[in-house]
N, C-alpha and C positions, 0 to 999 in steps of 0.2 A: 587712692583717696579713701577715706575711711568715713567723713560724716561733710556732706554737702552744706556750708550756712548762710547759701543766701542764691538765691532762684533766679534766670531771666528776666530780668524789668522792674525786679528789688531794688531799690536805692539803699547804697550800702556805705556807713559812712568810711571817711581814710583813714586807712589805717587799719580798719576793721577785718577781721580773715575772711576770706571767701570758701571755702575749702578748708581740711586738714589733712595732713598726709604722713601718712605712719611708715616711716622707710623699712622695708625687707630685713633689715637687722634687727628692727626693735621687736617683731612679732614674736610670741613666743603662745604659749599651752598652758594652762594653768590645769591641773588636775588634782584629784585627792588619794591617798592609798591609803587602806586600813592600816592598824597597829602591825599584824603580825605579817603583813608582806612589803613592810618599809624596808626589809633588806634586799627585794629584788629591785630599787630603784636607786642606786649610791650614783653621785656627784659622775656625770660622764657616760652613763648608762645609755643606751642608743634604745628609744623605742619606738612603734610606728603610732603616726596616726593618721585616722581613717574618719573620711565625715562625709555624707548624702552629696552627690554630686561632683566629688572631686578627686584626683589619683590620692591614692596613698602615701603620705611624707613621711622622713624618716626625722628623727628633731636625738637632741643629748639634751639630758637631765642639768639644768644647770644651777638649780637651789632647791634643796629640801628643806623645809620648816622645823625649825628644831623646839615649835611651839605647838603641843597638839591641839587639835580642835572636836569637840561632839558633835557628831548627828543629830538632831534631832527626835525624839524627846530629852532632853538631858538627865539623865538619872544615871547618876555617880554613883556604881559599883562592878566588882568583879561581874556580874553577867552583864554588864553590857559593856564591858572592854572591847568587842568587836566596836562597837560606834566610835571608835576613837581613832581618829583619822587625821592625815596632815597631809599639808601641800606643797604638792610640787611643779615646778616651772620648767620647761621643756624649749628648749629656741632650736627651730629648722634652719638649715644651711640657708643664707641672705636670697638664693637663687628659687626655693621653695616655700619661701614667705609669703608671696602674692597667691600664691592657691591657698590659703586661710584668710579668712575673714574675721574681723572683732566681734565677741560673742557668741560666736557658731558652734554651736553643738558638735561634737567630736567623739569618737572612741580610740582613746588611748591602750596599745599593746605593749607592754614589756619582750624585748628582744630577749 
């Protein structure tokens, strides 16, 4: 269950959801990598992640952004190419899905 909408003794009308439920296959990691270590993260990459209160998962890389994105402040030139970062999406085996939570803070490891 991922977001409760609607409480004991709520009158809820039909049809309406009570609950939503995010099945073990669709969870996945969303993270960012700077410009110059996008090559430790290619399509299939196995890396771990680790978050406050939970074991360790292991997840594979399953889309890298091929749109880059800046940090903030934006200022477009050669010294701050480090701020140039892109995202990528990481999904744990269906069986390790439930030990993450939607929007939880996480520390992503490359394998």
């Amino acid at each position: 269950v991922t977001a409760i909408n609607a409480e004991v003794g709520q009158v809820v009308a039909a049809g309406a959801p009570v609950v939503s439920v995010l099945p073990p296959e669709n969870v996945k990691v969303r993270f960012f990598v700077p410009q110059p270590e996008l090559n430790l993260v290619p399509l299939g990459q196995s890396v771990t992640i680790r978050c406050d209160g939970c074991a360790s998962v292991t997840a594979k890389v399953s889309h890298v952004s091929t749109e880059p994105e800046y940090t903030p402040p934006i200022i477009y030139s050669n010294e701050t190419r480090a701020k140039l970062v892109f995202m990528v999406e990481a999904h744990p085996a269906p069986e390790d899905g439930p030990a993450l939570r939607p929007g939880q803070p996480v520390e992503v490891i490359v394998q």
